[in-house]
LUMVOTOR-804319 format. One record per residue (C-alpha): x, y, z; residue in three letters; residue number from 1. Coordinates in steps of 0.05 Angstrom, whole numbers, plus 5000, padded with zeros to 4 digits. Example, Ala and Ser with C-alpha at 12.3 -4.5 7.8 and 13.67 -1.06 7.14 Angstrom:
# residues 2
+------+------+------+------+------+
:   c1 :   c2 :   c3 : resn : resi :
+------+------+------+------+------+
: 5246 : 4910 : 5156 :  ALA :    1 :
: 5273 : 4979 : 5143 :  SER :    2 :
+------+------+------+------+------+
This chain:
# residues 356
+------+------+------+------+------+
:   c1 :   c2 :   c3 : resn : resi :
+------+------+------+------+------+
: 5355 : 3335 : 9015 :  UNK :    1 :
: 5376 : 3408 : 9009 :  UNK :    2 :
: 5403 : 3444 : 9075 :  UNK :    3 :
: 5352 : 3490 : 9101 :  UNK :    4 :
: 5363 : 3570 : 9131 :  UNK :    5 :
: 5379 : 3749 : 9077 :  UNK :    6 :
: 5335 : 3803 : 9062 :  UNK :    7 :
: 5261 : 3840 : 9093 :  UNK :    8 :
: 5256 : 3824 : 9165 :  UNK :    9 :
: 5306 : 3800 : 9222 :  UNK :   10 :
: 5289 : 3738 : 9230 :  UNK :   11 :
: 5277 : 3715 : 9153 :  UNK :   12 :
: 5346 : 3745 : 9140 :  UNK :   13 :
: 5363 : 3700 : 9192 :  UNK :   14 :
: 5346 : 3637 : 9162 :  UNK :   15 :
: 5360 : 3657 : 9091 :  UNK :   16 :
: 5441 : 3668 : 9101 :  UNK :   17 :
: 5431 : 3595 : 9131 :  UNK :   18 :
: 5417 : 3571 : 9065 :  UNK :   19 :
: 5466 : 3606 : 9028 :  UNK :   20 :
: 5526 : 3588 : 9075 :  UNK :   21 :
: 5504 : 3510 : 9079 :  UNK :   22 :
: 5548 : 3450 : 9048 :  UNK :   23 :
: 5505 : 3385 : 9035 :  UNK :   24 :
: 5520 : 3326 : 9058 :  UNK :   25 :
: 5493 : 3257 : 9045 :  UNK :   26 :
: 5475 : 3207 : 9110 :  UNK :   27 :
: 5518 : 3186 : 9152 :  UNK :   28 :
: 5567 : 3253 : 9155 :  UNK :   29 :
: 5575 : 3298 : 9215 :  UNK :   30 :
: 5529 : 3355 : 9206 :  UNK :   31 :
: 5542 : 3428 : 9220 :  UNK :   32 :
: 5516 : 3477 : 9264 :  UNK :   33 :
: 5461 : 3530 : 9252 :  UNK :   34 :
: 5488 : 3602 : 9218 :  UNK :   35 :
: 5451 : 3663 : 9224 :  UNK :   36 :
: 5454 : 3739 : 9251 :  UNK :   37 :
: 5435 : 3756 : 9318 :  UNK :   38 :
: 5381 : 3814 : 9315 :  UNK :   39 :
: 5427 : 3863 : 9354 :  UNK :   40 :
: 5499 : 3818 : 9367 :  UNK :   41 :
: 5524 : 3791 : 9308 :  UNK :   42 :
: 5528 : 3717 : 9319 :  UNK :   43 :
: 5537 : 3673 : 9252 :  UNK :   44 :
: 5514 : 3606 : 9254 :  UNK :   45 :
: 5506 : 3543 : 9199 :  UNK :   46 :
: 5445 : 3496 : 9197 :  UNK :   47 :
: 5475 : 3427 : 9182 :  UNK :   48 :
: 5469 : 3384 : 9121 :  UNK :   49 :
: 5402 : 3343 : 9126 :  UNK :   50 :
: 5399 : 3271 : 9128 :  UNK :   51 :
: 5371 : 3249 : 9072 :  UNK :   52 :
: 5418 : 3246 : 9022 :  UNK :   53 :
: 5378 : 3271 : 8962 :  UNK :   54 :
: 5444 : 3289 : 8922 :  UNK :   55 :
: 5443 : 3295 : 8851 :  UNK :   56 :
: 5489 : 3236 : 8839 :  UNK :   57 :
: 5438 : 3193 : 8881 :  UNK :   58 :
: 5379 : 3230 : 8837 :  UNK :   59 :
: 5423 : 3218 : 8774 :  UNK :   60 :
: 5427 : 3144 : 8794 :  UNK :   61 :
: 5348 : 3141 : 8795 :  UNK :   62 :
: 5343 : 3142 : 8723 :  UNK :   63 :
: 5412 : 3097 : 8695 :  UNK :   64 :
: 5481 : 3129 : 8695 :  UNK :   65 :
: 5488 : 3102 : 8625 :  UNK :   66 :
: 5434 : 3153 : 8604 :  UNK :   67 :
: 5444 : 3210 : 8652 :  UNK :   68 :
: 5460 : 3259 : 8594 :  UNK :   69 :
: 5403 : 3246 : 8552 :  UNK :   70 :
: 5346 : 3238 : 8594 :  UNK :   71 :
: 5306 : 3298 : 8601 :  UNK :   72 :
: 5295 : 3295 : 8679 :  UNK :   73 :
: 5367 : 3296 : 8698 :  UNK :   74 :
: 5380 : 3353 : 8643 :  UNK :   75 :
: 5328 : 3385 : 8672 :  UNK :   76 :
: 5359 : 3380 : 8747 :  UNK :   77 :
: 5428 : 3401 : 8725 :  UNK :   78 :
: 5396 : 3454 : 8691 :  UNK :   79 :
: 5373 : 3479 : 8755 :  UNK :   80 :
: 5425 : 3467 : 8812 :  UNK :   81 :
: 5467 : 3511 : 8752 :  UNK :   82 :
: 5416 : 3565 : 8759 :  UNK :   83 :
: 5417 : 3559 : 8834 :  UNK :   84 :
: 5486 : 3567 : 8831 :  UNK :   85 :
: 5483 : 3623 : 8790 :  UNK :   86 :
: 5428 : 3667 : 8839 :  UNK :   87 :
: 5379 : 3649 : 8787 :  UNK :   88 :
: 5328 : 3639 : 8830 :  UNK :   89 :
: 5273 : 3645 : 8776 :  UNK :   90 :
: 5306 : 3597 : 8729 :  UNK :   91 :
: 5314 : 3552 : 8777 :  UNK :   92 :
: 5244 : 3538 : 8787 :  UNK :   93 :
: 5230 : 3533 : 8722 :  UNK :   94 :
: 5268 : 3474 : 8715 :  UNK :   95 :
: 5250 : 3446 : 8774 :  UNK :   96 :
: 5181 : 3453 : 8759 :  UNK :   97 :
: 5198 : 3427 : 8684 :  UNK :   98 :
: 5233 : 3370 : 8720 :  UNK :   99 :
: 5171 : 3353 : 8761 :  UNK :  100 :
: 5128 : 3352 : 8699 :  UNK :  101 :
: 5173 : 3307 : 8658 :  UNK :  102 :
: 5171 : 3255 : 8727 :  UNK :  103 :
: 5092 : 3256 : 8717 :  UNK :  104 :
: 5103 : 3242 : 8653 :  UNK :  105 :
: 5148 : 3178 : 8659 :  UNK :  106 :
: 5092 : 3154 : 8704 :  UNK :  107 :
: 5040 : 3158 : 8660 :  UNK :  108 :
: 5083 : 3127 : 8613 :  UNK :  109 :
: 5094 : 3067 : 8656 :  UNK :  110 :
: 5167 : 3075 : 8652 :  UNK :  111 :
: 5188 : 3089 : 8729 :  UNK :  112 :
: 5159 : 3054 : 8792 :  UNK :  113 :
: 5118 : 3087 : 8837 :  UNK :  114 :
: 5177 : 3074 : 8891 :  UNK :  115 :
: 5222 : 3115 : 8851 :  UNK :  116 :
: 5168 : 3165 : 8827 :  UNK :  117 :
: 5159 : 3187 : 8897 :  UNK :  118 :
: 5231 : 3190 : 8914 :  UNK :  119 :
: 5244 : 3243 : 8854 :  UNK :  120 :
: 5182 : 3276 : 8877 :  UNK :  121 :
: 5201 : 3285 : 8940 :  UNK :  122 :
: 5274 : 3308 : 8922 :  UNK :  123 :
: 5253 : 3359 : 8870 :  UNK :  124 :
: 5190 : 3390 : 8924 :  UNK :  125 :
: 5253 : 3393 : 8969 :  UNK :  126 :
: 5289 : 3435 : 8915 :  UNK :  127 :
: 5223 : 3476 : 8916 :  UNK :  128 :
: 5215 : 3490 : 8990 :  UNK :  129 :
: 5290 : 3514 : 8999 :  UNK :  130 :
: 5274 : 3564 : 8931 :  UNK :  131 :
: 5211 : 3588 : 8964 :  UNK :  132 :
: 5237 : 3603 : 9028 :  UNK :  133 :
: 5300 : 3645 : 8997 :  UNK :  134 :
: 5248 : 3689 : 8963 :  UNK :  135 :
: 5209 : 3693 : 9039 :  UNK :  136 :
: 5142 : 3661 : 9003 :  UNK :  137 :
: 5136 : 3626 : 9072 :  UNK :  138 :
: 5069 : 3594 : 9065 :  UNK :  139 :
: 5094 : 3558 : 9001 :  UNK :  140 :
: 5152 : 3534 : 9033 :  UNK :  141 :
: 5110 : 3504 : 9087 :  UNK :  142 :
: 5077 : 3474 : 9042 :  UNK :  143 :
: 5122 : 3439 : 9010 :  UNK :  144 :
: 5161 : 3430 : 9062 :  UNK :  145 :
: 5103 : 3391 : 9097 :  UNK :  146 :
: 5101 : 3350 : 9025 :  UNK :  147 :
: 5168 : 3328 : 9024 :  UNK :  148 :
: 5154 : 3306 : 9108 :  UNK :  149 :
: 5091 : 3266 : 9070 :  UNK :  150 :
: 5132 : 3229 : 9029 :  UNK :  151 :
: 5190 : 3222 : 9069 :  UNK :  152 :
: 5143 : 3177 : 9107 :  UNK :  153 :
: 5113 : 3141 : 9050 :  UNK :  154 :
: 5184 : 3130 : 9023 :  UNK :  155 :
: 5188 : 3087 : 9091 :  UNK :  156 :
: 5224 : 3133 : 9139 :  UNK :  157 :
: 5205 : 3130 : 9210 :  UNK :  158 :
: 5175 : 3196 : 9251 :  UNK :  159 :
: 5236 : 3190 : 9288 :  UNK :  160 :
: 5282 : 3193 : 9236 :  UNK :  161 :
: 5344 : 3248 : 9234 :  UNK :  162 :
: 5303 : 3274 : 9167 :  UNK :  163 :
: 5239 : 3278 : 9195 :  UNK :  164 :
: 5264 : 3315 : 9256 :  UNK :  165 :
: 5304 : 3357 : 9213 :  UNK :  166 :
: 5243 : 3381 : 9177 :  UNK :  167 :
: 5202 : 3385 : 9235 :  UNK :  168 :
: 5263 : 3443 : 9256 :  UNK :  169 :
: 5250 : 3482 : 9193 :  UNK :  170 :
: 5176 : 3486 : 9197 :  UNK :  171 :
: 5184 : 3506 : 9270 :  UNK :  172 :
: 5235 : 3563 : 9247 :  UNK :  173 :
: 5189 : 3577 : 9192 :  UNK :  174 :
: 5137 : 3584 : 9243 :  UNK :  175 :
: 5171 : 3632 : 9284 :  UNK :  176 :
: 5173 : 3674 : 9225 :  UNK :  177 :
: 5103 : 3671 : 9220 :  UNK :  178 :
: 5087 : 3690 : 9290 :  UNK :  179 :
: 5056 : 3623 : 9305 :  UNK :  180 :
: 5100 : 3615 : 9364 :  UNK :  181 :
: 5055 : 3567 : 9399 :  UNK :  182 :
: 5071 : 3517 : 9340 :  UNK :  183 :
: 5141 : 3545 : 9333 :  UNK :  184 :
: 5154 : 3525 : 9410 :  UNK :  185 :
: 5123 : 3455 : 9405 :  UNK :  186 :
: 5155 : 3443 : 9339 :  UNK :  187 :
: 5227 : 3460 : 9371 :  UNK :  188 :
: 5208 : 3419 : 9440 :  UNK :  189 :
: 5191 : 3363 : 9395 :  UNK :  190 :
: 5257 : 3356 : 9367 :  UNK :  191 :
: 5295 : 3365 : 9421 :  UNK :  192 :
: 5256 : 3310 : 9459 :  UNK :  193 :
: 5261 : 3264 : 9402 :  UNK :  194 :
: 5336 : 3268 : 9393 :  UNK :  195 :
: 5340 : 3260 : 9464 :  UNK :  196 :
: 5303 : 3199 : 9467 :  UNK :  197 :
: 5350 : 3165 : 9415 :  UNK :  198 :
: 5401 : 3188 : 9450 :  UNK :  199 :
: 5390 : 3154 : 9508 :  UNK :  200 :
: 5358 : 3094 : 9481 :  UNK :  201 :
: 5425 : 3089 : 9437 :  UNK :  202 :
: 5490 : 3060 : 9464 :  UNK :  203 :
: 5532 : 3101 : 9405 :  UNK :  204 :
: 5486 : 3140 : 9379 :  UNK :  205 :
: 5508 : 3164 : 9314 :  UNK :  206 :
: 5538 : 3233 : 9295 :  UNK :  207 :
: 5482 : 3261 : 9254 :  UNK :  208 :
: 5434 : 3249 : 9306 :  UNK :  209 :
: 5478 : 3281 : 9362 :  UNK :  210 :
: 5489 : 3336 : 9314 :  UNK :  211 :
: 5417 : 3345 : 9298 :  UNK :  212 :
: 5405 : 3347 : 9365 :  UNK :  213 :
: 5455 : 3410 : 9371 :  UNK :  214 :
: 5420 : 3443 : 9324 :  UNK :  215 :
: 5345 : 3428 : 9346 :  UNK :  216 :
: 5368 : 3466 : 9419 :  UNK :  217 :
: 5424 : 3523 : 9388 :  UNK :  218 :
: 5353 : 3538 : 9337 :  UNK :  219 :
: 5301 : 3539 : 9408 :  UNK :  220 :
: 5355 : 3587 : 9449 :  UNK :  221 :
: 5348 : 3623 : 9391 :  UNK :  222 :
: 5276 : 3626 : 9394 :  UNK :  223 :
: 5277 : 3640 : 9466 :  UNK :  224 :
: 5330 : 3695 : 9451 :  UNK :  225 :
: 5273 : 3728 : 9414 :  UNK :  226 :
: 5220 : 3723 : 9468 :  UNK :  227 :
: 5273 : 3741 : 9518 :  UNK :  228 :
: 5276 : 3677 : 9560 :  UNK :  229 :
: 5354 : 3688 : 9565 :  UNK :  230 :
: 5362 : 3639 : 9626 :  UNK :  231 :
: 5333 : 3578 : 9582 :  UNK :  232 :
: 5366 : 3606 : 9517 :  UNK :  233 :
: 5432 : 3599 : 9555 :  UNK :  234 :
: 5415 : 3531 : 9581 :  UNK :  235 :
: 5393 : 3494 : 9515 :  UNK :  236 :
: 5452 : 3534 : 9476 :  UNK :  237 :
: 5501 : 3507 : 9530 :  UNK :  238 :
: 5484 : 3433 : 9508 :  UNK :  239 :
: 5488 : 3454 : 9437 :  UNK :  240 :
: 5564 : 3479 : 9452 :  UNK :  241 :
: 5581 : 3420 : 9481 :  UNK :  242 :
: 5555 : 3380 : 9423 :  UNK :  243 :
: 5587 : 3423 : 9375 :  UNK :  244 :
: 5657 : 3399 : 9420 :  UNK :  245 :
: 5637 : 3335 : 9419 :  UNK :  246 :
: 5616 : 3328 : 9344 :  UNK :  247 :
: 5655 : 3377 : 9313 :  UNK :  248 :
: 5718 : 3385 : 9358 :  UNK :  249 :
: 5736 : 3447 : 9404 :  UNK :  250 :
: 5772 : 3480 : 9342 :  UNK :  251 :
: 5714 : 3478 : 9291 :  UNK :  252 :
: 5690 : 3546 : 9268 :  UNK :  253 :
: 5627 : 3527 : 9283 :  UNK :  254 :
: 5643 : 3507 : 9354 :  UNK :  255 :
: 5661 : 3576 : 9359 :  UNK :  256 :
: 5608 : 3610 : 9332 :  UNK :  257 :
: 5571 : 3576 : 9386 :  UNK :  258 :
: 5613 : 3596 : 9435 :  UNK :  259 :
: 5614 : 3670 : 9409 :  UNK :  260 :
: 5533 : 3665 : 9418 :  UNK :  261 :
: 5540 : 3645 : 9491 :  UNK :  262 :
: 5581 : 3706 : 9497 :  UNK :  263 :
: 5519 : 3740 : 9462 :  UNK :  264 :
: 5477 : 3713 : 9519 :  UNK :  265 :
: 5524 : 3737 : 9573 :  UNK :  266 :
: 5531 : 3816 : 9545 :  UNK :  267 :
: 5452 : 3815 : 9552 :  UNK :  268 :
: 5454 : 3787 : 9624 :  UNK :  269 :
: 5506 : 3844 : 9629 :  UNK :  270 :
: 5561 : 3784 : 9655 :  UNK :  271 :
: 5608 : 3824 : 9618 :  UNK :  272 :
: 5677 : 3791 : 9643 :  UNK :  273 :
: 5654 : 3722 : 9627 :  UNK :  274 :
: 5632 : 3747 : 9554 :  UNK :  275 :
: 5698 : 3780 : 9542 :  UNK :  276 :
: 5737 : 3719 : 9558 :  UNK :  277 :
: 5689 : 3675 : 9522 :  UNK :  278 :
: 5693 : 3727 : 9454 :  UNK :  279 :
: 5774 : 3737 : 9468 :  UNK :  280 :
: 5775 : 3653 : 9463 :  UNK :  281 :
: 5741 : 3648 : 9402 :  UNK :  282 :
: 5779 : 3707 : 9372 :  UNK :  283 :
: 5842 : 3675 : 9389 :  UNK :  284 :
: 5821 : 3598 : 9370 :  UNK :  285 :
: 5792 : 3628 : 9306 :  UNK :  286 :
: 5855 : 3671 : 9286 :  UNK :  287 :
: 5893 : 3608 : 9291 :  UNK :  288 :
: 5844 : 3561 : 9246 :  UNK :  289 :
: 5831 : 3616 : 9197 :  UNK :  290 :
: 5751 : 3614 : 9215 :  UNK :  291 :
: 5710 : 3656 : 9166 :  UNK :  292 :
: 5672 : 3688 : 9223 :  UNK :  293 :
: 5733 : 3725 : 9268 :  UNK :  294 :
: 5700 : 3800 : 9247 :  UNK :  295 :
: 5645 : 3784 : 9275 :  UNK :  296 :
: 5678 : 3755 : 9337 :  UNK :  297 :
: 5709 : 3822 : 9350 :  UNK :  298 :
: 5647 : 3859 : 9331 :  UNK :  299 :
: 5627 : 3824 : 9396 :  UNK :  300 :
: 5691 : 3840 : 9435 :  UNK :  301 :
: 5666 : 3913 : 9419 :  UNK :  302 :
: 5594 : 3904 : 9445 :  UNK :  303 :
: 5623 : 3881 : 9511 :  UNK :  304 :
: 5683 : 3941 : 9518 :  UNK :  305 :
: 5625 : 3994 : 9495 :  UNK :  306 :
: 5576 : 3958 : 9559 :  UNK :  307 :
: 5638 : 3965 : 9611 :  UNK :  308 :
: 5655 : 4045 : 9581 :  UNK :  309 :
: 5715 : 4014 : 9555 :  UNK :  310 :
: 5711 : 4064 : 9490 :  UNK :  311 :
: 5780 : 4071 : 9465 :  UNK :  312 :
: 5791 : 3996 : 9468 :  UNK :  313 :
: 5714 : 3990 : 9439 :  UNK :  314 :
: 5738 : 4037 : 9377 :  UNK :  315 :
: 5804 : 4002 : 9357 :  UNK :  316 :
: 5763 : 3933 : 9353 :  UNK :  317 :
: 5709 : 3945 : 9310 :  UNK :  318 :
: 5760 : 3991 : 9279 :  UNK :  319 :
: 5798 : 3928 : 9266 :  UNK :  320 :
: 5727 : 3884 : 9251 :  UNK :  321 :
: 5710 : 3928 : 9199 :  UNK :  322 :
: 5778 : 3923 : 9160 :  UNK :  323 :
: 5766 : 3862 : 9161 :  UNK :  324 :
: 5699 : 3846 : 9135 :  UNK :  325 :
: 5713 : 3899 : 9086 :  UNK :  326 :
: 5777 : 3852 : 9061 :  UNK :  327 :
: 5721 : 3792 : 9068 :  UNK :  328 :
: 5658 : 3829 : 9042 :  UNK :  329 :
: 5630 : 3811 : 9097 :  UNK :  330 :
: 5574 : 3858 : 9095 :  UNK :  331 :
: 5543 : 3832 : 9156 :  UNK :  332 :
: 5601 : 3843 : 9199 :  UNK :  333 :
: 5606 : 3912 : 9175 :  UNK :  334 :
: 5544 : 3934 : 9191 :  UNK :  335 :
: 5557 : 3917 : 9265 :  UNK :  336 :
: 5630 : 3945 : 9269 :  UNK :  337 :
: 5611 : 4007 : 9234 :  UNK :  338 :
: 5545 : 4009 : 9292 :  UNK :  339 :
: 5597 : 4005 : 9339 :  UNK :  340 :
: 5632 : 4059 : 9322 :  UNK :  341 :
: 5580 : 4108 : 9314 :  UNK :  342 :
: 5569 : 4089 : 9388 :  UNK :  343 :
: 5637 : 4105 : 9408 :  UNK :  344 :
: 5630 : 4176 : 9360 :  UNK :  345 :
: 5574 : 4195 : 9402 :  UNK :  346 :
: 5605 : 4188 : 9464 :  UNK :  347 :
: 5667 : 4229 : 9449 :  UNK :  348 :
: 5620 : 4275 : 9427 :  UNK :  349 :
: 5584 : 4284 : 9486 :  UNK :  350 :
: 5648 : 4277 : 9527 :  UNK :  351 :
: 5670 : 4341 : 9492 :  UNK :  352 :
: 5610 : 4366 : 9498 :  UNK :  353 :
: 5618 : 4367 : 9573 :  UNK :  354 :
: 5687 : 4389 : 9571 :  UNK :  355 :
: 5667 : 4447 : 9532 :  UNK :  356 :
+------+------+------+------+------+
């Protein structure tokens, strides 16, 4: 299955940089952590690789390697992770869709069992949901989304499986978009109680589920983020960070991200010395392993120095942040550093102001 999680509104920009950032993986890898932007600290994150393992090869296997290039399904498929590739968003679901029709086809045809019928559906209304919900037609993607969960389960997977959970983490996020947050809340709980469960009931539980339970509480903090429940945000994102060491290692760029979103948590609770050494670790850590997301770190070490009036050494970070996402296009990350620096403008303006 495709990784879930932009453009109009916060939190749908959120979860659309999620799925432009992800790598799929097929079952039985480590997953990743969630990636998005924080609403007013930027704090990157990566949703992991679900469990599944609808790849292409697997999908290309459903029909005969022998004939892969010739049958008009697979063509069809190629044809549209290409466009996919390629932003075409819109050409994409063309194929997809033409994809789906040739699958009905072959059924009525009598020339694929129902077994394998299902499993393309299911793989291409995957494909589907992830295109919807990049071009924020959320009630389609819940739709779909709650299709592929249908036959998921008539495939044979169980309700507790990594896949099912998964999905039940995207329809939560998706609604949180929608402002259902009663469902939103009890979609998150869910999954963190059912990952829980096998992780108890498990004597090695296996990496994808300890990693998909990372993500199920790093996605609730940031749902309680929203809402402003900071004390339990920090609590279930503290378990996610020490998943994230666990799974990932102490090193991972996603380990850091996490631990740059703790800082996140501590600048709001105005703990500002704990956030700067938290930020100056994962600058440091993340300098040394090359991580993608070090402008934003510093963007952070910014928000903390403008908090304690600590304006000069505010200006020459996010002075330094935005060089760099410039040299990254990072445009994310320089849209916070350049924030950050009209802050520190306005208060040597009005400090000259009062001098005057």
């Amino acid at each position: 299955m495709l990784a879930l999680c932009r453009c109009r509104n916060v939190q749908l920009a959120r979860l659309l940089s999620i799925l432009k950032s992800c790598q799929r993986q097929v079952l039985g890898k480590t997953c990743s952590f969630l990636r998005c932007q924080d609403a007013k600290l930027l704090s990157p994150r990566r949703f992991p690789a679900v469990a599944l393992g609808f790849t292409l090869p697997s999908f290309l296997g459903l029909f005969g390697q022998k004939e892969e290039e010739e049958d008009p399904v697979i063509m069809s498929m190629k044809r549209a992770k290409l466009s996919q590739m390629r932003d075409d968003l819109v050409g994409a679901e063309r194929y997809y869709h033409e994809a789906l029709a040739q699958v009905n086809q072959k059924r009525a045809a009598n020339n694929i069992t129902e077994k394998d019928f299902l499993f393309a559906v299911t793989n291409i209304n995957d494909c589907l949901a992830e295109l919807a919900l990049v071009q924020g037609q959320l009630d389609t993607a819940d739709r779909l989304y709650k299709e592929v969960m249908k036959g998921c389960l008539q495939i044979g997977l169980e309700q507790t499986d990594n896949a099912i959970v998964e999905l039940s983490i995207k329809l939560a996020s998706i609604y949180a978009m929608q402002n259902k947050m009663a469902e939103a809340r009890l979609g998150f709980q869910h999954a963190i109680q059912t990952q829980e469960k096998k992780m108890m009931e498990t004597e090695n539980p296996d990496e994808n589920t300890k990693a998909l339970l990372g993500l199920a509480l790093e996605s609730f903090s940031r749902f309680l983020m929203v809402h402003k429940e900071y004390d339990a945000a920090e609590k279930y994102l503290t378990k996610s960070y020490d998943l994230a060491k666990e799974v990932l290692g102490e090193e991972h760029p996603q380990t850091l991200v996490i631990l740059n979103d703790l800082a996140t948590i501590d600048i709001i609770k105005k703990k500002y010395s704990k956030a700067e050494a938290a930020v100056k670790k994962a600058i440091a850590v993340g300098e040394r392993v090359k991580s993608p997301d070090v402008a934003s770190f510093y963007c952070n070490l910014g928000a903390v120095h403008l908090r304690q009036d600590l304006h000069l050494e505010a200006k020459a970070v996010c002075t330094k942040a935005r060089s760099m996402a410039v040299k990254a296009g990072d445009d994310a990350a320089k849209v916070h550093a350049e924030r950050c620096l009209r802050k520190v403008k306005e208060v040597e303006e009005k400090q000259q102001k009062q001098k005057a």
